[in-house]
matplotlib code that plots the C-alpha trace (Angstrom):
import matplotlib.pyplot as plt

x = [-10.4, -11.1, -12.5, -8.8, -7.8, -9.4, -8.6, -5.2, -5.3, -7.2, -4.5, -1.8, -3.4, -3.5, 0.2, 1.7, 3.6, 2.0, 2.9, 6.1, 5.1, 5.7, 8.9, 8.8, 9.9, 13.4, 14.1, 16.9, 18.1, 19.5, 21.2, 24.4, 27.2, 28.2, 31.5, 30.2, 32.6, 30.1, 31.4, 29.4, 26.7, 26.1, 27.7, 27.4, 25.4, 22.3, 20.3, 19.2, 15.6, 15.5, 12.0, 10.8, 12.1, 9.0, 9.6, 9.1, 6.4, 7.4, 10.0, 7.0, 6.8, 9.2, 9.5, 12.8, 13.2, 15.0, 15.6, 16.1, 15.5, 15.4, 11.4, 9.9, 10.4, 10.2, 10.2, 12.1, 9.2, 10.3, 13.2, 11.9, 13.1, 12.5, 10.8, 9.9, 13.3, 12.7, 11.8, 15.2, 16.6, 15.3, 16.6, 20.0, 20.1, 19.3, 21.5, 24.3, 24.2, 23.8, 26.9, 29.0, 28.4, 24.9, 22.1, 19.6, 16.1, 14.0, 9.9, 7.8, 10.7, 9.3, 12.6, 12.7, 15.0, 17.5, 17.8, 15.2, 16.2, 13.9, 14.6, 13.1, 14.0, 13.8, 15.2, 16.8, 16.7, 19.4, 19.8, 20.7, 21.4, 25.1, 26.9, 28.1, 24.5, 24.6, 22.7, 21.7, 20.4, 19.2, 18.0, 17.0, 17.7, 17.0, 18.0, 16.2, 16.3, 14.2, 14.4, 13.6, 12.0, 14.6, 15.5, 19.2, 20.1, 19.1, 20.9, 20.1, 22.8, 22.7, 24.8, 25.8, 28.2, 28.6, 27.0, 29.8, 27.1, 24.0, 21.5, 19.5, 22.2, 24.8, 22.4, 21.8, 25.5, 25.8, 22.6, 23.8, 27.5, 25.3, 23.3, 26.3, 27.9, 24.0, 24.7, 28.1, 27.0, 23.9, 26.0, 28.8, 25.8, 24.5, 28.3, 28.7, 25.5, 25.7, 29.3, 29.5]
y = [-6.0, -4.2, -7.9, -8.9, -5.8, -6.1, -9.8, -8.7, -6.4, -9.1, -12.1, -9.0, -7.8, -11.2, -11.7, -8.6, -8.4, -7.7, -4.2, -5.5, -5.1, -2.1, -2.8, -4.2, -2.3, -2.7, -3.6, -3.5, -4.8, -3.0, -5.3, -5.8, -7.6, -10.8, -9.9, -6.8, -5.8, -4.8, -3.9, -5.2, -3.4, -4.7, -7.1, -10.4, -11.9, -9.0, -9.4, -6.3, -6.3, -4.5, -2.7, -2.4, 0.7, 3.5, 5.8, 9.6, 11.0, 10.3, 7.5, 4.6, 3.2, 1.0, 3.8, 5.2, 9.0, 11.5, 15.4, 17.7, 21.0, 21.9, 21.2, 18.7, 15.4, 12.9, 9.2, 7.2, 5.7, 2.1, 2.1, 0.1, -1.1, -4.9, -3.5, -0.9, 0.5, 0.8, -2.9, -3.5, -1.4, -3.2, -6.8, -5.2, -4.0, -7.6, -9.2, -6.8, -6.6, -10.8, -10.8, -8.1, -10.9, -9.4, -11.5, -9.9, -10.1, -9.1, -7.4, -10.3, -12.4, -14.4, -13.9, -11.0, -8.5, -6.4, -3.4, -2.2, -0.3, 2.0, 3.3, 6.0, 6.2, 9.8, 9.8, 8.1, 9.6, 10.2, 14.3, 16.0, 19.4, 18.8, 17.1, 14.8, 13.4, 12.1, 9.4, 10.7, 8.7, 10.1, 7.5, 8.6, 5.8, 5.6, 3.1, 1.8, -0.1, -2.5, -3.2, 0.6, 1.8, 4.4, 6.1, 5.8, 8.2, 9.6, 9.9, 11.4, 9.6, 11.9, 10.2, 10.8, 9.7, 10.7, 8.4, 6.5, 7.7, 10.1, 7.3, 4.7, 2.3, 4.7, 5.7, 2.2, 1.2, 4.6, 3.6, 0.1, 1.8, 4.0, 1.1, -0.6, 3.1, 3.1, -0.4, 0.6, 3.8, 2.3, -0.3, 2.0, 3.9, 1.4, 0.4, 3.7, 3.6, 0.3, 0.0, 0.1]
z = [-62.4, -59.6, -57.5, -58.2, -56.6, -53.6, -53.4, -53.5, -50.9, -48.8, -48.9, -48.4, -45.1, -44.1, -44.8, -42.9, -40.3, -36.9, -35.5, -32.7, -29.5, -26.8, -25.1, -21.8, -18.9, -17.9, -14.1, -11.8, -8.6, -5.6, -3.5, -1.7, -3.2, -1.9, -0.4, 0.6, 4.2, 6.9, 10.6, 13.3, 14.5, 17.9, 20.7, 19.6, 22.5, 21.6, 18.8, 16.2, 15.0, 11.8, 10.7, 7.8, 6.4, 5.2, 2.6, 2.2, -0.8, -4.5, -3.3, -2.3, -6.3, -8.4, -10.9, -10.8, -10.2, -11.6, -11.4, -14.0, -11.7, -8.3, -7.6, -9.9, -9.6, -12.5, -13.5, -16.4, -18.4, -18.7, -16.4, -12.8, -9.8, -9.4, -5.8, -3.8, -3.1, 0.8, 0.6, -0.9, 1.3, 4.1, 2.8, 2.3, 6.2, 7.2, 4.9, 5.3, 9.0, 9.6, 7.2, 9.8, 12.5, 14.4, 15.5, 13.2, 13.2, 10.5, 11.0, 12.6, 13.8, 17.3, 19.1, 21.6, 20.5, 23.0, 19.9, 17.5, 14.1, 12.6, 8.8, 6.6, 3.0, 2.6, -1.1, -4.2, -7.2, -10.1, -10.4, -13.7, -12.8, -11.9, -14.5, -14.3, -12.6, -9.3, -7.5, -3.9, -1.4, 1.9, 4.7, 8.2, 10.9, 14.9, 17.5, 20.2, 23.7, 23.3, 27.1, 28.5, 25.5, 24.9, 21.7, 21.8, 19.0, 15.6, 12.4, 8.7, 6.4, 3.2, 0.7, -3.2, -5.6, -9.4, -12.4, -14.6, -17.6, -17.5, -18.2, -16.1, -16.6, -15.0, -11.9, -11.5, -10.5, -8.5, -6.2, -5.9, -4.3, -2.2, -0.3, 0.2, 2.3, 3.8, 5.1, 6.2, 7.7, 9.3, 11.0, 12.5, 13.9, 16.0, 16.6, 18.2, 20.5, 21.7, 22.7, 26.2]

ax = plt.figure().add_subplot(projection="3d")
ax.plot(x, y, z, "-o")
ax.set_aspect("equal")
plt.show()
């Protein structure tokens, strides 16, 4: 009796189910819209070469960040970035400023440049303590002569805008609205310095 019992539980553990696998992480784009409406950000006949943007501590990872209180910084545990979001950042002020009408250059391009824009993400992250949340994004840029050298101005663009819903999903949608103003911003910027 008790060899058929433990035959039993033989061709029973044999049968079951496998345990379902850990989700996968979930990732997200942040990227200009196709018909996104960008100014032009210098005179057509010079040509804009956009750096690749750095990023600040805590904001150089895919993970996406959130706050909950004033000094600690946190990340969703499956919710990602499909990149680096100063990487995406980067692609958008190519994209978005080619699409205004600039000759626009990305890092590593062979042409010679007459303007150079340099880009620091300084933060993006989906903060609870205000409800609803809001997605801020904060993104330091500087222009520069390319022909004298000369820093031509500086700017801190500190942007936010309320989540539809306090979840990824909703911080998502909010970030994606903010590039699009940083593009905007970041392109009436070099509008103003280099319109003479």
């Amino acid at each position: 009796m008790k060899r058929l019992i433990a035959i039993a539980l033989g061709l029973l553990a044999g049968c079951s189910v496998p345990l379902s696998p850990s989700p996968a992480d979930i990732t997200h784009t942040l990227a200009l819209a196709p018909q996104a409406n960008i100014p032009l950000a210098v005179p057509v006949e010079r040509t804009l070469q956009v750096m690749a943007p750095g990023a600040a501590p805590g904001y150089a990872t895919t993970a996406m960040a959130y706050r909950q209180s004033a000094y600690e910084l946190r990340y969703y545990a499956r919710q990602r970035w499909i990149d680096r979001p100063a990487r995406l950042l980067g692609q958008a002020l190519v994209d978005g400023l080619s699409a205004g009408g600039a000759r626009v250059l990305a890092e590593g391009g062979g042409m010679r440049s007459d303007y150079r824009l340099l880009s620091e993400l300084l933060q993006i992250e989906q903060d609870f303590t205000t409800q609803p949340s809001q997605m801020r994004l904060a993104l330091r840029v500087q222009l520069v002569d390319v022909r004298d050298g000369r820093l031509l101005g500086s700017q801190t663009l500190r942007l936010e805008k309320a989540a539809a819903s306090d979840d990824p999903a909703g911080g998502v949608a909010a970030a994606n609205a903010l590039l699009l103003r940083a593009v905007v911003e970041t392109a009436q910027f070099c509008q103003r310095l280099t319109d003479h």
